[in-house]
C-alpha positions as CSV (number, residue, x, y, z in Angstrom):
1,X,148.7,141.2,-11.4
2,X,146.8,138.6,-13.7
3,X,148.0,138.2,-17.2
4,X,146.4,137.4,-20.3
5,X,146.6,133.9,-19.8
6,X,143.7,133.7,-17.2
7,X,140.5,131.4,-17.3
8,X,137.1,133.0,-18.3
9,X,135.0,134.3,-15.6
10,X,131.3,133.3,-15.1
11,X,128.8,136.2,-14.2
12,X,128.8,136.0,-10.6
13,X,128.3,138.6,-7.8
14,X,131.4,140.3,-6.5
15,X,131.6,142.9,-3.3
16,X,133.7,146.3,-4.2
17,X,137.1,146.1,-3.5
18,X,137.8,147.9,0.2
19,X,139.7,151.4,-0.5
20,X,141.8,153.7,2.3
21,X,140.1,157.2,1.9
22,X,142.9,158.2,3.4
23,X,145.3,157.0,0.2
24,X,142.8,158.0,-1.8
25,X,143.0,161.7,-0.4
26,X,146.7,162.2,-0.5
27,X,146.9,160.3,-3.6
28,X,144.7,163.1,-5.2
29,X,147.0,165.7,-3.5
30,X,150.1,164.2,-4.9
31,X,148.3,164.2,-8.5
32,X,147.1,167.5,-8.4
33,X,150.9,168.9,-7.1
34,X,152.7,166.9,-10.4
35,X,149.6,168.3,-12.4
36,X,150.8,171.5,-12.1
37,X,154.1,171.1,-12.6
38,X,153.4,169.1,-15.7
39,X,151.3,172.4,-17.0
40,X,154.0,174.4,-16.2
41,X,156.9,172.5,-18.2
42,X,154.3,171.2,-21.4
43,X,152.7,174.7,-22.0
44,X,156.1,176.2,-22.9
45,X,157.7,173.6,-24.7
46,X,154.3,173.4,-26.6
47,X,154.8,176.7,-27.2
48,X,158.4,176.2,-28.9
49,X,156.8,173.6,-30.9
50,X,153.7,175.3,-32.2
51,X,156.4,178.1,-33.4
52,X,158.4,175.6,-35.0
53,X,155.9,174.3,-36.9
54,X,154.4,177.4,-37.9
55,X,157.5,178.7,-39.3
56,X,158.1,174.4,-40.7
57,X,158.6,174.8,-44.7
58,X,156.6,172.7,-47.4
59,X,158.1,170.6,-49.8
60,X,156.2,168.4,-52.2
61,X,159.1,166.5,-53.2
62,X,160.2,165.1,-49.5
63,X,159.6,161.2,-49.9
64,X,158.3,161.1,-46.2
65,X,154.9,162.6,-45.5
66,X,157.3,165.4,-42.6
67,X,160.4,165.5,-41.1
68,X,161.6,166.2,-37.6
69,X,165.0,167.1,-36.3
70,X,165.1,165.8,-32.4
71,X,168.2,168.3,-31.7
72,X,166.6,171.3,-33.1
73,X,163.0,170.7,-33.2
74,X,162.3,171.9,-36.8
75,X,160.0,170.4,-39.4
76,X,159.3,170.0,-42.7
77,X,156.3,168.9,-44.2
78,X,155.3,167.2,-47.6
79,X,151.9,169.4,-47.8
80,X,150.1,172.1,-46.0
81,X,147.2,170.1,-45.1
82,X,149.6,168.1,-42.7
83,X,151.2,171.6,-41.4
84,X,147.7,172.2,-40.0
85,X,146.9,169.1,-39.1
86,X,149.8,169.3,-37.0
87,X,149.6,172.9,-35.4
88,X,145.7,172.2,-34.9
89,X,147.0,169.1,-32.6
90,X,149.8,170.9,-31.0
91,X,146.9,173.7,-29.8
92,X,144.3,171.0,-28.8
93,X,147.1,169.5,-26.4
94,X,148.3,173.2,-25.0
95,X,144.0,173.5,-24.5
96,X,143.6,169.6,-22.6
97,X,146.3,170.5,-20.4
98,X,143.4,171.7,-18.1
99,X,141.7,168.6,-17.4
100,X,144.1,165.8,-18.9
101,X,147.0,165.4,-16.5
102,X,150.0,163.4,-16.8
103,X,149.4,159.9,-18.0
104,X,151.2,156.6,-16.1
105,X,154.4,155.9,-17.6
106,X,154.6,153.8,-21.2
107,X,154.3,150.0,-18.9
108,X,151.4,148.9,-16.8
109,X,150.6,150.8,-13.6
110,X,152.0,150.3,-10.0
111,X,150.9,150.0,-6.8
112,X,150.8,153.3,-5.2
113,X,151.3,155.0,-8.7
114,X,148.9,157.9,-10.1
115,X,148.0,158.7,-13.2
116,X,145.7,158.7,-16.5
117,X,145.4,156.0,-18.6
118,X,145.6,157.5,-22.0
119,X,148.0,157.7,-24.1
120,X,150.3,156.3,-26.7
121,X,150.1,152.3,-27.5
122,X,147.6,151.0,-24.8
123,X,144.0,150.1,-25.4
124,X,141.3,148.4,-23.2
125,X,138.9,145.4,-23.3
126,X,136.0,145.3,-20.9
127,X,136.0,141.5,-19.0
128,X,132.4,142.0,-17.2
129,X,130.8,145.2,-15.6
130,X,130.0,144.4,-12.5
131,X,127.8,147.1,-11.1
132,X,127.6,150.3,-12.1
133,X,130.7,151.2,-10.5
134,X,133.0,148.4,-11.2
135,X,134.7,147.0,-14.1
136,X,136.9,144.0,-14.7
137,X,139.2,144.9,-17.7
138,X,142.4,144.3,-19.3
139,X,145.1,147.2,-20.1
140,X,146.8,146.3,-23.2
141,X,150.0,147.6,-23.9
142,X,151.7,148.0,-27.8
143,X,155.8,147.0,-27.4
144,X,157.3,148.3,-30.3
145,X,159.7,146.5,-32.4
146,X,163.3,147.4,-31.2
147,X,166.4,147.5,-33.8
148,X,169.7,148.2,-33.7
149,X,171.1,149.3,-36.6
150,X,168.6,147.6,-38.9
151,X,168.5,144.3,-36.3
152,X,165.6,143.6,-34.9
153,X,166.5,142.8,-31.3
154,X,162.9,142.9,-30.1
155,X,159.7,142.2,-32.3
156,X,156.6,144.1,-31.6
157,X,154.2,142.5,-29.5
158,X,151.5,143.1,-27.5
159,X,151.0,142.9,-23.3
160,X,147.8,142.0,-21.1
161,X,147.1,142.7,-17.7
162,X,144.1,142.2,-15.9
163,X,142.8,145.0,-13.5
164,X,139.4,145.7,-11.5
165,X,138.5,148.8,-11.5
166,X,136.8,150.8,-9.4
167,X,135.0,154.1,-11.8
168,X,131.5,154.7,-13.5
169,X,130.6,152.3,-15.9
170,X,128.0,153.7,-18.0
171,X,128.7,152.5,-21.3
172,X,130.6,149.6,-20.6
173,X,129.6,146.4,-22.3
174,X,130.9,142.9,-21.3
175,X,133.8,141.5,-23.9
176,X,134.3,144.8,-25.7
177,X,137.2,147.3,-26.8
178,X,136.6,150.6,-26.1
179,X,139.1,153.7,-25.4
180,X,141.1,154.2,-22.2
181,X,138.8,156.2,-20.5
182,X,140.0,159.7,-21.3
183,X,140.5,162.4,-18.6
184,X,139.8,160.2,-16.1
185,X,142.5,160.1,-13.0
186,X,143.0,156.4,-11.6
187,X,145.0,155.3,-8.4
188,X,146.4,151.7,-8.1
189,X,144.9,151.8,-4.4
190,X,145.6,147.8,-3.5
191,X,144.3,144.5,-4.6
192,X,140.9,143.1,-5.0
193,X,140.5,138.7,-5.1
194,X,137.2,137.9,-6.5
195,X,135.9,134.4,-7.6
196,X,137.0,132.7,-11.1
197,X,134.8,130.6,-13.4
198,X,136.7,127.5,-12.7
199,X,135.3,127.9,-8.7
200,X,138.9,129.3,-7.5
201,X,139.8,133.0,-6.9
202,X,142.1,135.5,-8.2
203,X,143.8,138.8,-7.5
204,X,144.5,141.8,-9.3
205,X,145.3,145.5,-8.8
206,X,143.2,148.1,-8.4
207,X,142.3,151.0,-10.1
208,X,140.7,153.3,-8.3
209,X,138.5,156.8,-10.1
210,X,139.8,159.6,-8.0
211,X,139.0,162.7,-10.8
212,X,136.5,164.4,-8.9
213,X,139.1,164.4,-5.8
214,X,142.1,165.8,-8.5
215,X,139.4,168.5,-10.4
216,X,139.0,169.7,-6.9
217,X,142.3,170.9,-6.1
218,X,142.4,172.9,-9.8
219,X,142.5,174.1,-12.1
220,X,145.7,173.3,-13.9
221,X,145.7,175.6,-16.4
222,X,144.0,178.9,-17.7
223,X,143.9,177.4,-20.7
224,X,140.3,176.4,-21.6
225,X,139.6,177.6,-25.0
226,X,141.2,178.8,-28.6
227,X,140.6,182.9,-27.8
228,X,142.8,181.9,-24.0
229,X,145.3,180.4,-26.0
230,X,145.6,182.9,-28.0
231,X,145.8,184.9,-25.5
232,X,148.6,183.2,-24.0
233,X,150.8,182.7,-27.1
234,X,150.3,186.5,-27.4
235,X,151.7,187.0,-24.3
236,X,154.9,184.9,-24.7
237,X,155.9,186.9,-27.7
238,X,156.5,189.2,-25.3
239,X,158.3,188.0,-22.6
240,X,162.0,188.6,-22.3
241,X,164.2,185.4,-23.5
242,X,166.6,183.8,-21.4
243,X,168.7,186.2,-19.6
244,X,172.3,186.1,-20.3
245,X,172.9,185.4,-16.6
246,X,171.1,182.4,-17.5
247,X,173.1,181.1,-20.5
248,X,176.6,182.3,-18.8
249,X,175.8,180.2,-16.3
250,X,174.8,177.0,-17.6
251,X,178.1,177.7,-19.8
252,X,179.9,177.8,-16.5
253,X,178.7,174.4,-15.8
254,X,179.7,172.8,-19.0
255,X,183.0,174.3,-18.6
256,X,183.5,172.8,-14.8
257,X,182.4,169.5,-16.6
258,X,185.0,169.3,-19.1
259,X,187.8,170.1,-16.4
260,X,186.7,167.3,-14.6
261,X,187.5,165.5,-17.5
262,X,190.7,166.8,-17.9
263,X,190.3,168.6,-20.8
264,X,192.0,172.0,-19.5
265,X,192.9,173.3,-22.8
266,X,189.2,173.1,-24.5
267,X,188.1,174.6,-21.4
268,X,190.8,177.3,-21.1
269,X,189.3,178.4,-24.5
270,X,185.5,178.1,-23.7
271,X,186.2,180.1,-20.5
272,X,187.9,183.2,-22.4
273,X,184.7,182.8,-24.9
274,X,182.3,183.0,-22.0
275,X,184.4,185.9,-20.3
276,X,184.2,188.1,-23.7
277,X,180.4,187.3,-24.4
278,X,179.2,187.7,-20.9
279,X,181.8,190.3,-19.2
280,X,179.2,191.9,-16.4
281,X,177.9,188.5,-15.5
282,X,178.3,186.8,-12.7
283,X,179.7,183.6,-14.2
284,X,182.3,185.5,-15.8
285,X,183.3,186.6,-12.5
286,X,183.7,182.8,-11.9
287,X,185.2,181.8,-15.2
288,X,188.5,184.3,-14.6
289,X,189.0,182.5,-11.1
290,X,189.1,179.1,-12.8
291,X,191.1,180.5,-16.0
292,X,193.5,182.1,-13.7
293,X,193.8,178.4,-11.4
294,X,194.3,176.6,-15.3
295,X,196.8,179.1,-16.3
């Protein structure tokens, strides 16, 4: 990959970069495989949250414009206008989950590696269009500042890498910021080495627009408008909670964890617990064989 660092480049001609249709095609089917999978984990926990925050109190004297507990997802909020803000964004996400897949990870993309490239702290600048369906651009990255206990071990700073890529460029102007080009599904499909203003040459990765390939293999998610969603959410009000099969068993496994550890006597307790509060279970089955090899 070329970092920030590199010369200018003068307008000159370049020739596409030479893709595999054949990566391209079982790229796309990987994609739209994790796609789904993604829709299926995000729509209920953004479920949980949009319940959370509709139930979130208001209190004008909280110092912070809202609050989140990470352990048990509630909020609080300084004022109403914020609430909705809030729930209005958690909906829009649920809705987008139908043509906005998962993004690449938080760091610059791979070879081999699909994704989108929105998403939180990275921006783009346009190098030079080169035709109407090639772009030279960087990918900027934001690197927050890390701290430990108050010290900083890491300032914030900012990251640059240089990519061509191959996708529609209407739009596009030469030396420009614009957004990451939502929605859209890129593949790093190779490398492309193209001449440099200085007369030498240079190679970078390639990003390759396969979102016509993805849409095909949909759709992700029923989801496509506010009466769907509401719809949906109505739906999962009535859908039975975990089953206590469920919870017995992933009890069970805590349990087996804390023997391993040799804590037998916390365990001997959580296992009479689980045994009382799940008798016709399963797991309790389990639990009296291991309380009866403790004892």
């Amino acid at each position: 990959m070329r970092l920030a660092f590199c010369l200018p480049i003068l307008a000159l001609h370049f020739s596409a970069a030479t893709i595999n249709a054949d990566n391209v095609d079982d790229a796309a089917k990987k994609y739209a495989t994790k796609w789904k999978a993604y829709t299926k984990v995000q729509l209920p926990l953004l479920s949980q949250r949009l319940a959370m925050l509709k139930k979130a109190p208001v209190n004008r004297r909280l110092k912070v414009p809202f609050a989140e507990n990470k352990k048990t997802g509630r909020f609080l909020f300084r004022s109403k206008k914020l609430k909705s803000d809030f729930i209005a964004a958690t909906r829009s996400q649920m809705i987008a989950l139908h043509d906005t897949g998962p993004a690449f990870p938080g760091r610059f993309p791979q070879a081999g590696e699909v994704g989108g490239l929105r998403g939180t702290k990275c921006g783009m600048r346009v190098l030079q269009v080169i035709d109407k369906g090639s772009v030279l651009a960087y990918l900027t990255i934001y690197n927050p500042r890390i701290a430990i206990r108050g010290k900083t071990i890491a300032r914030a700073s900012t990251s640059k890498v240089l990519f061509w890529m191959e996708t529609d460029t209407k739009g596009l102007v030469d030396n420009s910021n614009v957004r990451t080009l939502p929605n859209r599904v890129f593949f790093v499909s190779g490398t492309k080495t193209y001449p440099t203003g200085d007369g030498g040459t240079d190679t970078v990765s390639v990003l390759t627009d396969i979102t016509a390939k993805v849409m095909k293999l949909g759709p992700f998610s029923s989801i496509t408008n506010d009466a769907e969603l509401d719809a949906y959410l109505s739906q999962a009000k009535k859908r039975p909670t975990t089953s206590g099969d469920a919870r017995a068993a992933r009890a069970l496994t805590a349990i087996r964890s804390l023997i391993k550890r040799g804590k037998k006597d916390v365990a001997k307790k959580h296992l009479e617990r689980l045994i009382a509060k799940y008798p016709k279970t399963k797991a309790a089955d389990e639990a009296k064989a291991l309380l009866d090899g403790l004892k």
